[in-house]
N, C-alpha and C positions, 0 to 999 in steps of 0.2 A: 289572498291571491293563491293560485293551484301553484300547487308545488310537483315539478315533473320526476321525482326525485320515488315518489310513491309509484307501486306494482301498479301494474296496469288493472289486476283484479279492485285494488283499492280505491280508482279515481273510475271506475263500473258502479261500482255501489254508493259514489258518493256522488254521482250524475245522477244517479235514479232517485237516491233519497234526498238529495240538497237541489235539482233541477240544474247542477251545474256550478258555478262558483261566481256567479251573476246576484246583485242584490235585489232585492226584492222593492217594487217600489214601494213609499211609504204611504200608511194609511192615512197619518194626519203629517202637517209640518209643525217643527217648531220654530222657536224666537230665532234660532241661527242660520233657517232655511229661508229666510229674508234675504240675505245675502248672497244665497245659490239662483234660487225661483225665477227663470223668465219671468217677467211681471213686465205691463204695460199700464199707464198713466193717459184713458183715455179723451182726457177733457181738462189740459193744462194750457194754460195761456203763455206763450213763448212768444216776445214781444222784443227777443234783444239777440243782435247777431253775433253776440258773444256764447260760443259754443263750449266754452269750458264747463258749463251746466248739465250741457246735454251729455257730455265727457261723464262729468259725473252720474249721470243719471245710469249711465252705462254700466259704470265701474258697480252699481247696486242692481243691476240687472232690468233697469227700467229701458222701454221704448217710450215715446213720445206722442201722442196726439194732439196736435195744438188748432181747436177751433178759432177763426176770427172770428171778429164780430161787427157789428154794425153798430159801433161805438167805440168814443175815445176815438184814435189816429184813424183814417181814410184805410178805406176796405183795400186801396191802391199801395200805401206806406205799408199796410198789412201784410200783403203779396209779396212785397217785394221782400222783406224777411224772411218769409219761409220760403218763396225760391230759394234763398240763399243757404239757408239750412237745409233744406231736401237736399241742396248740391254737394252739402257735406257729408251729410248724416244719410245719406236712401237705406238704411237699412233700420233705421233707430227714430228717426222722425219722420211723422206724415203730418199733414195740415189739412184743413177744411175749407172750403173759399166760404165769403160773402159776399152780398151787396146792397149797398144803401136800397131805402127806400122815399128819400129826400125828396123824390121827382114825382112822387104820386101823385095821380090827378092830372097830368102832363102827356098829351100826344106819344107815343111808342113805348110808356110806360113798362110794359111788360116785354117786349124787344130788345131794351135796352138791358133790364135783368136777364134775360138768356145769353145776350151778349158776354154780358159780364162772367157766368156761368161756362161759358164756352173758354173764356180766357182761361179762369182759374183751373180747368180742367186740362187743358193743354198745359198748363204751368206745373204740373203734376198733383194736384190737391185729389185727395180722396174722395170727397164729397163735400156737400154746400150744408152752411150751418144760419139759423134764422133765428131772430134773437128778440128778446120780450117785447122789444121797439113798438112791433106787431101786435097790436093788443091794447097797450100801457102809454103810446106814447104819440105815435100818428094818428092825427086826425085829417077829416076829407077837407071840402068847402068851406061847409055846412057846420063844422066844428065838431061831428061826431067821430068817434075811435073809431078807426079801423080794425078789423079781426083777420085773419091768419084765413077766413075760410069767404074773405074778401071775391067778386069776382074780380079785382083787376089782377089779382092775382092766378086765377084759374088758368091761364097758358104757362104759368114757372111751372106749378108743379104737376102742369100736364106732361112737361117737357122732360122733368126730374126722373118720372115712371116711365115714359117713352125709353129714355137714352140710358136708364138705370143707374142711375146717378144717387150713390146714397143722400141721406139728408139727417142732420140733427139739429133739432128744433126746443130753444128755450122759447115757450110759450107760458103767460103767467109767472107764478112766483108762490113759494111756500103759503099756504091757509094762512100762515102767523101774519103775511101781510094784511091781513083785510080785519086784524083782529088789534084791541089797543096793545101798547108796547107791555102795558103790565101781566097783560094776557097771553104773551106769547111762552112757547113752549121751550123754545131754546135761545140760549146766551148770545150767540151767535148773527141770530133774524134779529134780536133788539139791538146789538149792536148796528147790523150793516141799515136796517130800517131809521132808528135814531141819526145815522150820517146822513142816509136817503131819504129823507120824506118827499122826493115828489115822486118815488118809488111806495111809500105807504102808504096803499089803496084805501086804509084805514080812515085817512084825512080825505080822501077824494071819493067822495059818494056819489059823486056825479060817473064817476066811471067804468067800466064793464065787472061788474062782482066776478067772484074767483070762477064760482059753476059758470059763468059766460068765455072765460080763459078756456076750463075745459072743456066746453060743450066745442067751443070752436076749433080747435083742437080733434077732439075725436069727429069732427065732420071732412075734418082733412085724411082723417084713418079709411073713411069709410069711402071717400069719392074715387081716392088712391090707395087702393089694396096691393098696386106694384113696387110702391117707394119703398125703399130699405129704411123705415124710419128710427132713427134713435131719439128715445123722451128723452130729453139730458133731465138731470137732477132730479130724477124718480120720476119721469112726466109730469111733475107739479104736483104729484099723486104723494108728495111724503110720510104725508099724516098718518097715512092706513094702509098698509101693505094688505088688507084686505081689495081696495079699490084699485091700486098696483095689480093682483092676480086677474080682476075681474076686465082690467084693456086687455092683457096679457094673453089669457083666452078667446077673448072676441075678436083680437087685431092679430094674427101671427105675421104680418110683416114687421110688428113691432118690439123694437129692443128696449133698452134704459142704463142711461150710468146712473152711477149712483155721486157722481160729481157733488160736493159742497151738504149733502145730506144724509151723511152715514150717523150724522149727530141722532136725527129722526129716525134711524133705524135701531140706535143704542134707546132713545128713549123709549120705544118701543119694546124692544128686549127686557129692559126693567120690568114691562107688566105681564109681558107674556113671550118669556125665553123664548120657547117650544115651537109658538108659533112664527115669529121670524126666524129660527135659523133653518126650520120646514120651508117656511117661502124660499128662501134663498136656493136652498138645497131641491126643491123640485122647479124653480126656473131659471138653474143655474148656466141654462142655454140664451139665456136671455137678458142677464145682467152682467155688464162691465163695470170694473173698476175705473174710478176717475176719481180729481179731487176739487177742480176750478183751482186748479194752484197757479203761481205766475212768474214769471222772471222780467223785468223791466230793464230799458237802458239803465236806469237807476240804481239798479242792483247789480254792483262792481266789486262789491267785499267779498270775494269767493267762499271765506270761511265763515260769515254770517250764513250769509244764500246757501251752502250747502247743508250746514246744520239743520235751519229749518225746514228745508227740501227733506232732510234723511229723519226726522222730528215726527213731522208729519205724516209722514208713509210711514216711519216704522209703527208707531202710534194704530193706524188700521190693520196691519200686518195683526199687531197682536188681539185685535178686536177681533177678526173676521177667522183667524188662522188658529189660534188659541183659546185658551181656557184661563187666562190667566186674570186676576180681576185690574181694572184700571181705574184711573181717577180720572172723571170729564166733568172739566170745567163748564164745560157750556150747558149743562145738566146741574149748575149749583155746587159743585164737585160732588157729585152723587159717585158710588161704587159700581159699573160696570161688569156683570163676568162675560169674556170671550166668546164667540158660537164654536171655536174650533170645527169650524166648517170642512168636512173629510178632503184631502189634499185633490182629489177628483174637480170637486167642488172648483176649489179654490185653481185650481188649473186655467179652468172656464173661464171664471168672472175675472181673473188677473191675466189671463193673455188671449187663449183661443179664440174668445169671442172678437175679439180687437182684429184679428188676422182680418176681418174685409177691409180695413184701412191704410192696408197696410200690401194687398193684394188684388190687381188690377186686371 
């Protein structure tokens, strides 16, 4: 701190040579600037009106992003949650709406979704979120899957770019689905796939292969060059932060959290450091943090629930923000080293890029 006690000639020369008595921002962060760092959490599932969480999430300098889904509890019980938490928190949590798509095939089919869009918008939500359903799970008449670049969908996301409505859109699911369990890359996909088999595209060859998730996918990039669109979970693109760079150039309306697949970008790093923490660091305008994390009614232990909460975020802090080497289980417990990604960097992908959800 300047001390006014010094000649006035003395705090001359130490303004010119020191720029003043101001610190200097940091080039990299470390393990204990976790604790200070605005940071934003953009794809955590908040499912419970108990806000002591979000308390916490505070007290670690997290905001909030909570996508619904179209799945598990009604897009309706959905709503009414995070109404209830925007009421608390408008500075620290934001939501996303959705809406079933149960009625397909049904007279106002697509009225009915803007409808519902109109609602969640007014109820304060940031943007609408579209969930693998699309793709994996609805079928028409005829018994064929529906895709994402569907026409009875063509009026949502005319509507979406019309009215600038952002959108995040789980379409597909990791490569490891469509591959046997013993073949998968990370601990992680065999576990949640091994619970889900009628999510393991693996067993269902009857169903649309992964390049069919993407293709349809990027047909939605190209018809709608207006939508603010977020890939969640790398855009399905995990595997190859090669094929990540290559939407990333073609589509500039499009963003990506890195929700539930930072495993995939550690195992990535193992073969080629250099070249992931270059990706990150030259499209660090276009990747958020997230984790697919969750809080449930169910979850009432505050000191279980917050350990894990502060476990797992601290956990990528030191992956993304450090240098320091870690142990990831879901890699076999292979040894990780840190990208220490420049604090610039990390600015970006942990808060600035989040501010459209946050900013109306």
């Amino acid at each position: 701190m300047c001390d006014s006690t010094f000649p006035v000639w003395f705090l001359s020369v130490l303004f010119l040579t020191m720029s003043g008595c101001q610190q200097k921002a940091p080039s990299f962060y470390s393990l204990n600037d976790f604790y200070k760092v605005p940071k934003t959490d953009v794809h955590f599932h908040y499912n419970s009106t108990d806000g002591r969480f979000l308390q916490f999430a505070d007290s670690v300098k997290f905001r909030i992003v909570s996508p619904n889904v179209d799945s598990g509890r009604s897009p309706e019980e959905q709503l009414a949650v995070s109404m209830e938490l925007k009421r608390q928190y408008p500075e620290r949590f934001a939501f996303l709406g959705t809406f079933s798509v149960n009625h397909y095939g049904t007279p106002g089919f697509a009225d009915t979704i803007i409808s519902v869009i109109n609602q969640d918008m007014q109820a304060g939500a940031s943007g609408i979120k579209i969930w693998k359903n699309i793709g994996m799970v609805l079928k028409d008449s005829a018994g064929r899957f529906v895709m994402a670049d569907d026409p009875a969908f063509a009026p949502v996301f005319s509507y979406l770019e019309k009215n600038n409505i952002p959108l995040m859109a789980h379409l597909g699911e990791p490569r490891n689905c469509w591959l046997p369990l013993e073949e998968m890359t990370l601990g992680n996909d065999h576990r949640y796939f091994s619970n889900h088999p009628e999510y393991h595209m693996y067993l269902h060859p009857e169903a649309p292969s992964y390049e069919d998730q993407i293709n349809a996918r990027d047909t939605l990039l190209q018809r709608y060059p207006g939508i603010r669109f977020t890939g969640a979970h790398l855009a399905s693109l995990e595997w190859n932060i090669g094929e990540q760079a290559l939407r990333l150039d073609k589509y500039p309306q499009l963003d990506m959290d890195m929700s539930a697949r930072i495993g995939h970008l550690q195992y990535q790093s193992l073969k080629d450091y250099d070249k992931v923490r270059n990706f990150l660091i030259k499209y660090s305008d276009r990747i958020m943090y997230g984790t697919d994390g969750s809080v449930s009614p169910g979850d009432t232990v505050y000191g279980k629930v917050t350990r894990r909460l502060e476990r797992g975020w601290l956990s990528h802090w030191v992956y993304l923000a450090t240098d320091s080497v870690i142990t990831v289980d879901d890699l076999g417990g292979k040894q990780v080293k840190g990208l220490k990604l420049p604090a610039a960097v990390i600015d970006k992908i942990y808060n600035k890029n989040a501010e459209k959800f946050f900013t109306k």
